[in-house]
Every structure is written in structure tokens, then in C-alpha cells.
N, C-alpha and C positions, 0 to 999 in steps of 0.2 A: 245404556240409558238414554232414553229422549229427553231432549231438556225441556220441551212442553209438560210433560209428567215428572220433571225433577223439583224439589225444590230448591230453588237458589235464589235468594233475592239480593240481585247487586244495588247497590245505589250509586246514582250516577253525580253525587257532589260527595269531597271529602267530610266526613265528619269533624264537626270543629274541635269536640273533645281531643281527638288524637295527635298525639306530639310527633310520633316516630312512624318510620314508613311501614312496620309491621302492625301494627295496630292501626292505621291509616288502610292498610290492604285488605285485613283479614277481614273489618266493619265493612271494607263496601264490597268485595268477592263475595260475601254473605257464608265465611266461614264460621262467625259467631255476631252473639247479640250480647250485651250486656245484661246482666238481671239487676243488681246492685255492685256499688264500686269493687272494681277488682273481682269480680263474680261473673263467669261468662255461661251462657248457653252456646254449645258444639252442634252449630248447624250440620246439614250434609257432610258438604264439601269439607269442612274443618274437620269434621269425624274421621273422613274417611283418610287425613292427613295422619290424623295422631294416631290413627291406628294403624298405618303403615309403619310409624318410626315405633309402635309400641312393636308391633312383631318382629323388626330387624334387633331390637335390645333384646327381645326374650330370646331369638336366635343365639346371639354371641354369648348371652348368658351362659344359656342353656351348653354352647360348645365351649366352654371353660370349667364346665362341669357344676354349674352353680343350680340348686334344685327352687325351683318355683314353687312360690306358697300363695293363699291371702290370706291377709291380713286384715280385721277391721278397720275404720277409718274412728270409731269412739272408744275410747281406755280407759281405763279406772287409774283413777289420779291417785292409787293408793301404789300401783306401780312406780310413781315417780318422785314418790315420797321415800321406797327404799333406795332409791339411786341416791337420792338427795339432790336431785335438778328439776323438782317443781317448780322451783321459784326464779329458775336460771333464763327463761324465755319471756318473764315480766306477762307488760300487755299484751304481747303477740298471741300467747298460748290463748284459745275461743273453752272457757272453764263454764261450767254450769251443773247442776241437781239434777238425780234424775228425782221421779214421785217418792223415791223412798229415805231420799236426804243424801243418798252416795256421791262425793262430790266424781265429776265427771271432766272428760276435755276432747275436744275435737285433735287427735296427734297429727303435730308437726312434724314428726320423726317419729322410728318404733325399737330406738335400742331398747328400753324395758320391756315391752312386749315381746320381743323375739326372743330374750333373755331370760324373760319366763317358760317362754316355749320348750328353748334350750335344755332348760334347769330342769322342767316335770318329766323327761325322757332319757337324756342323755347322760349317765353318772360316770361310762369308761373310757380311756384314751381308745381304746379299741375300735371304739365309735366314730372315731376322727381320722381327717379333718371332717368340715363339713362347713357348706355357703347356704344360707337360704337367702332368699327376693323374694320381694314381691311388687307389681305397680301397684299403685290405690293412688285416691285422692289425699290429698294434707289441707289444712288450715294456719295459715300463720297470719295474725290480725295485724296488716301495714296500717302503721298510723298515715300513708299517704300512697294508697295504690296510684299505681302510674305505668303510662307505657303498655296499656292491656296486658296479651300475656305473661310478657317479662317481668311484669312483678305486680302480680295478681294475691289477691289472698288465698284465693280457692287454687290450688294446682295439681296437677298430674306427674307422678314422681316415682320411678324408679329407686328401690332404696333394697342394698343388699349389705347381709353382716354374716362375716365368716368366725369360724370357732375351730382354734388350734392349741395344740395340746404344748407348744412354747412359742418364742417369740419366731427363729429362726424360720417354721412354718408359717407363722402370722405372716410376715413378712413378703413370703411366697403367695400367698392369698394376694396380698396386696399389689404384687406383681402382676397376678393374673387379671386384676379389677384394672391394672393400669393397660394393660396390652386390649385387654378386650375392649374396653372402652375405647382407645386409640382405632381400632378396627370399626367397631361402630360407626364414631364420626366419619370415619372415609368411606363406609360405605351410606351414609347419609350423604355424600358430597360436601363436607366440611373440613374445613382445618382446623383443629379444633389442638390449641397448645398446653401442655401440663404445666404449670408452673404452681412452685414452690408455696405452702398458703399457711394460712393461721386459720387451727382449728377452732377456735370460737366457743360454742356453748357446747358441740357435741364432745371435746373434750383431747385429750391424748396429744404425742409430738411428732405425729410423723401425716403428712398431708398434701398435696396437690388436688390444685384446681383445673380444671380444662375451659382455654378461655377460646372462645370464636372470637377474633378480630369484626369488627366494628367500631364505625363513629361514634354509633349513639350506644356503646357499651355504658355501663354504670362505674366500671373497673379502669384504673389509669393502668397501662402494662408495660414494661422494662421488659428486652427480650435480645438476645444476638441471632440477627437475620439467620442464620446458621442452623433455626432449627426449622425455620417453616420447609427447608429441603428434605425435612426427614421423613419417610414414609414408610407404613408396613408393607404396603404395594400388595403381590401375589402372596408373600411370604407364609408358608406356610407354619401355623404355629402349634407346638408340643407343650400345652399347659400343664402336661407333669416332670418336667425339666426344669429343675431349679435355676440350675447356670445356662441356658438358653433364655431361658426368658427374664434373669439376672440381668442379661448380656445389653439386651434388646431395652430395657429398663434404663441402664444406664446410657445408651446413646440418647435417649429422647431426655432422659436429666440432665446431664453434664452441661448443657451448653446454659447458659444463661434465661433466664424466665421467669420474672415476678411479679406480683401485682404490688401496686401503691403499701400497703401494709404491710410488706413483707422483703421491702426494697432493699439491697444493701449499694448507696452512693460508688463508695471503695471500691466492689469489686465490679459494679455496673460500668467503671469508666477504665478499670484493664481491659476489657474487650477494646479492639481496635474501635475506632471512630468511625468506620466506615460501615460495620457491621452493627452497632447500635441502634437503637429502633424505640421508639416510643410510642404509645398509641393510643387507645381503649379496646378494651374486648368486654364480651359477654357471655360471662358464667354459665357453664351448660351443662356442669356434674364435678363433684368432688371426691375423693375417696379418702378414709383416714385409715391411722393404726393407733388405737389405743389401748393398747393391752389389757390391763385387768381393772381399770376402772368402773365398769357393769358388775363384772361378775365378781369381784373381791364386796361391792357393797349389795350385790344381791343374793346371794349365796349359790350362785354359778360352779361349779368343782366338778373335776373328775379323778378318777382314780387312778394310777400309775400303776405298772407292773410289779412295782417294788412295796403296794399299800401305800404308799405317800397320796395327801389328796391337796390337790392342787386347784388356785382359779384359773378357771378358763382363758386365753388368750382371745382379743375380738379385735373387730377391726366391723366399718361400717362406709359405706360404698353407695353413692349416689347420684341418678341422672334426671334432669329436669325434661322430662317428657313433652308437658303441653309448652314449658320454654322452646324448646329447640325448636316449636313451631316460627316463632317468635326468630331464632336466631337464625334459620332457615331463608326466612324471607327477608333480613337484615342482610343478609350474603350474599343474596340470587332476587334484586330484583331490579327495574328502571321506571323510568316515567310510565311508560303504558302499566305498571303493572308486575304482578308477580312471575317469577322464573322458577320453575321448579325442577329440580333433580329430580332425574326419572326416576330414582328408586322411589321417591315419596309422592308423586305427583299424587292427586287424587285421581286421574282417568291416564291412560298409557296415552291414550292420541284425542283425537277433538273431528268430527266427520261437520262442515260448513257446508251448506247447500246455500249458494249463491243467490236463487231463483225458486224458491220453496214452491210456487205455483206451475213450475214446468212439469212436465210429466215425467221427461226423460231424467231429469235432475234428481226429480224423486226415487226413480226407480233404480238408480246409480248409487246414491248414497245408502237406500233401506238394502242392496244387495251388500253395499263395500262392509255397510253396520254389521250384515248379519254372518257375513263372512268368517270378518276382524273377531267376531264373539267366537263364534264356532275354534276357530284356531287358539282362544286363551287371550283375546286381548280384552279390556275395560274398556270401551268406548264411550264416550259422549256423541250424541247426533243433535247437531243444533239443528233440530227442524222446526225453528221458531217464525214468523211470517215478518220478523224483523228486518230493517234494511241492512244492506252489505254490512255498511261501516258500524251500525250500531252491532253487527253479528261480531265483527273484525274486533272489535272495540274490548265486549267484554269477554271476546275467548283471551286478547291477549290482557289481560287484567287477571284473569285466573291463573295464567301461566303453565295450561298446558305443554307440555312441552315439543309436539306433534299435529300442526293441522293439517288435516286433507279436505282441500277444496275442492268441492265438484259445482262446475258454474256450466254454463249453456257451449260456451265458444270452446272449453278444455274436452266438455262431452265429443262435439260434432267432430274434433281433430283427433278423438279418441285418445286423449291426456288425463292425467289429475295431478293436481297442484299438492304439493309439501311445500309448508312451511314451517323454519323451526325455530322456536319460539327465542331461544336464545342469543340467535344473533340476526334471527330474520332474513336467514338466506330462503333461496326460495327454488324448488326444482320441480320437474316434471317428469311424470313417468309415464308408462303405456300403461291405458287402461283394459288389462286383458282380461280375460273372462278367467281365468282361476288367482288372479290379484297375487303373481308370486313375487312379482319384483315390491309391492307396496308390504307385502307380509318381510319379505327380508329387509324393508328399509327402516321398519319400525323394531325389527328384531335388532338393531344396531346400537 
């Protein structure tokens, strides 16, 4: 993409509304524009963000074997009247008519709705298990939106509910919601910790949260150092193994990890003292188990082998999509600006032409551009008529994570300049006519 034909509009002063550095980045990168409080419009560059970490969730999903659906984003509030949790979300839930008096509501969540779904098709254990997800948008009305996307009204949500024919199963689901998610975060480049939570309005007593460490978390968090060591790494994982991924469960549990509401004093101060850790994080998906709370008040059942008809067992599984954008650049970024993990950047590399009016400059970068395309990469070409440092400026504010500088003096010596965004090392390479050393350095 040329950035003369792209659209990006950065701005070149912080906005004053913004409190925190991601909401502070995302306004002036010109990833989003505000429409109303807590309501954002998904520029380019922000789109092409959230729709990277949305294809690496449907990935892991999908390789845990969890089936994708959609979902609406408006329910009939006659659904939430059989749960009996209409009235469990107050003012947040956005309620209204439609023309024919049917009361209506913009869903924060869809356990009744997928428990419909559930209910009109599935009557035998024979059927089971069984996961469905879906992304969509949700509404939950903040009486004080703040922080753009991190706690926005309008959001971007991952939300999956599994159905098991007993607990033992449920259980297993809930395994797989926790392994997979762990695998996600790491491959967003985050560290993202499970701790212990209180399930709230969605209900049942089995729960973890996954907190990204940050300053400007919402969450106070209790944790023994001990677990940010842990890693799924390469490990390869068998999500139809119970006691494997039992196993693997219980290491990322055992150690100590809680938020503010869920602290226990006692045993927070048996850990050694050294290994104690206090902090804030920021909430980036939760997963529950609540057995037969849906489906005992909504008439959920399947049938056993033996005729016995029994409620369904659920559990409900969710990740904050357009959040992680949000916790993202809470994790990965500096004063110039954002730092993005290559798996989510919005463009693999960034092509700087120095000297936009040179001829040879020109005819160096539209080759390196059209190269880099050809072989699978997403390129930006800043062929904008800007000077150095305004060019300098806002590639590293966007945080790609890969520049190639072609300038007049790197040309005539037969060079181009890498630089990488991260820590701002800078190297040189020979600029050959079939660009294989700059193709393997970007492959790294």
C-alpha cells in the first residue's frame, strides 16, 4: 500500500481527552475516531489490527475443536426472562421496542441465545460434547466510559459456550478454553496470567481471569513471580486428553494469582517474600463453568442411554478482541509511539524513501515494494513528499515493526538501511538485484 493512497490520519498533538498511553496512541496513529463516549469508529490501520488478533482467536479456537457460529448482536428480552437474569445487568443492558411493542436489548453476552440454539436441535448425549463461538459486537452501557478501548461501551468480543453431557466433561471443555487461550496470548506476544476470579452476573463457581500486567490496569493483582516463567512454548497440544491437559492446567493454576476480589491475605503471605509481586493488570478474557444454571431454567436436557433426561452441563468462555488492541499497546510501546508484535502489526515492514524527488530513490523503493508484495509480504511505502524526520516520526508512532530505508548515500554505496522498531538497532545490507538477504531478514 502507498501511504499517499492510504488513509491514515495521524495527529501530530496528544489528545487531551486520553488518559492512558493506548487511547493516547490509537487517536493520534489514526486507528480510531470516536463517534460518541465509549463508541469508536475502526479506521484502517485499527481494522487491520483487530482483524489480525481476530483470525489468530478463530485459529486456536477452531484447533481445540470449537465450531464457529454468528450470532446476532439484538435478542429478545423474552430469552432473559426464562433465565431469570433480565434484570441482573441493571442500567448497563441498552433495552428498547421494537414497532410491535416486543421488548428488545442490544446482548452483552449470549448464554440464552446459544441455549436456545442448543435446545431447538440437540435432545441426545450422542450429540455431545459440543463448543460453539462466535465474535460479534456487545453493548454494555458504562455509566462512565474511559480509557477508549479498554472500557468502551460498544466492543469486540469473543464469547464461546460449551455443552457436556456431565460435569467431569464440562470440566474438560474448560480445560481446553484455558490452554487455548494461554496459546493465543503468546502468540499475540503477551503474558497474559490466569487468575482465580469471581463470576459475577454470568453466574456458576468455577472461573479465571487472564490478566496482562500493566500500570494502568483497572485490576489490583496478587501473584507469585513463579508463574510469569511459565510457558506453553512449542508444546505441542492433544485437546482430546483429559489428563494432559489436566496436567498442564494445573501448572499454570497452582502457583498463586488473584485479583483484588478474590484475594486471600493468609495464603498470599505463605509464599516466600521474595517471590510476592503486587501490581495491576488488565483483563483480556475470562472463562467460567456453570453447570446447569441455563439450561435447568431454560429447558436445555438431553437424553441418556439408560432414558433418563437430564440438564445439560455449560460453561461460557470469553475474549476481549477490540480490548487486547488496547492491552497490546499497554505492553509494547515508548515515547515515539507504538511497538507492535509482528504477528499483529498492521503492515510486516514500512519501505522510507528518504529523498521522494530522487529518481534513483524512487525506482529502488517501487522495486524493493513490489518485490516484498510478490513474495507474501504487506508492505507500506511511505512515498509521501514529507521531510526525513516528519517521515521518521510517524512510521515510529505507528510501530511498525520493520523499516527499510532507501536514502540517496545507502543507494550510491549499494546499501539499505533496517531499522527495527523495537529497540532501534539499525543495520545494513547489500542492496542486490533479487533482495534475498532483505527477504530472509524480514522472514526472521
Amino acid at each position: 500500500m502507498y501511504l499517499s493512497k492510504y488513509f491514515l490520519p495521524i495527529l501530530k498533538e496528544n489528545p487531551s481527552e486520553a488518559q492512558i498511553a493506548s487511547h493516547r496512541l490509537m487517536l493520534r496513529s489514526g486507528m480510531i475516531k470516536q463517534s460518541s463516549a465509549g463508541i469508536y469508529s475502526w479506521l484502517p490501520l485499527g481494522l487491520k489490527v483487530l482483524k489480525k488478533i481476530e483470525n489468530i482467536i478463530i485459529e486456536e479456537q477452531i484447533a481445540a475443536g470449537h465450531i464457529p457460529i454468528l450470532m446476532p448482536t439484538i435478542q429478545p428480552a423474552e430469552l432473559w426472562k426464562e433465565s431469570k437474569r433480565l434484570d441482573d445487568y441493571g442500567k448497563e443492558m441498552l433495552r428498547f421496542e421494537d414497532r410491535h411493542g416486543r421488548l428488545m436489548l442490544y446482548g452483552p453476552t449470549n448464554e440464552e441465545l446459544v441455549t436456545d440454539i442448543f435446545r431447538s436441535y440437540i435432545t441426545s448425549y450422542k450429540d455431545l460434547p459440543k463448543t460453539l463461538f462466535h465474535i460479534q459486537w456487545k453493548f454494555r452501557d458504562e455509566v462512565r466510559p474511559r480509557f477508549g478501548v479498554m472500557r468502551g461501551r460498544e466492543f469486540f468480543m469473543k464469547d464461546g459456550y460449551s455443552f457436556d453431557v456431565d460435569k467431569r466433561s464440562a470440566i474438560h471443555a474448560y480445560n481446553r478454553h484455558m490452554i487455548s487461550y494461554l496459546r493465543t496470548y503468546e502468540r499475540l506476544g503477551l503474558k497474559a496470567i490466569p487468575m482465580k476470579a469471581d463470576t459475577g452476573p454470568i453466574g456458576g463457581d468455577y472461573s479465571h481471569e487472564f490478566l496482562v500486567l500493566a500500570n494502568t490496569g483497572e485490576s489490583q493483582v496478587f501473584y507469585d513471580k513463579e508463574i510469569s516463567n511459565l510457558s506453553l512454548g512449542e508444546q505441542k497440544i492433544d485437546y482430546e486428553n483429559y489428563s494432559n491437559l489436566e496436567s498442564i492446567v494445573h501448572k499454570f493454576t497452582t502457583p498463586y494469582a488473584r485479583t483484588d476480589e478474590t484475594h486471600d491475605i493468609d495464603l498470599f503471605e505463605k509464599i516466600p517474600e521474595a517471590r510476592r509481586v503486587e501490581g495491576r493488570g488488565i483483563e483480556v478474557g475470562q472463562i467460567f463453568y456453570f453447570g446447569t444454571k441455563y439450561s435447568e431454567s431454560m429447558g436445555a436436557k438431553i437424553d441418556l442411554a439408560n432414558g433418563k433426561r437430564i440438564p445439560i452441563e455449560m460453561g461460557s468462555h470469553g475474549i476481549g478482541v477490540s480490548r487486547l488492541v488496547g492491552a497490546l499497546i499497554e505492553a509494547n510501546h515508548d515515547e515515539q509511539g507504538i511497538i507492535w508484535p509482528a504477528s499483529v502489526s498492521p503492515f510486516d515492514a514500512v519501505i522510507i524513501n528518504l529523498k521522494q524527488n530522487d529518481h534513483l530513490c524512487n525506482e529502488i523503493s517501487i522495486k524493493i515494494y513490489n518485490m516484498l508484495k510478490a513474495n507474501g509480504f504487506d508492505v507500506l511505502y511511505d512515498d509521501r513528499l514529507d521531510s526525513v524526520g516528519a517521515k521518521f516520526s510517524s512510521m515510529d508512532l505507528i510501530g511498525i515493526p520493520k523499516q527499510i530505508i532507501v536514502g540517496p548515500r545507502g543507494v550510491s554505496e549499494g546499501l539499505l538501511e533496517i531499522k527495527f522498531r523495537n529497540n532501534g538497532q539499525r543495520i545494513n545490507i547489500p542492496l542486490s538485484n533479487n533482495l534475498i538477504e532483505l527477504i530472509n531478514e524480514l522472514k526472521k
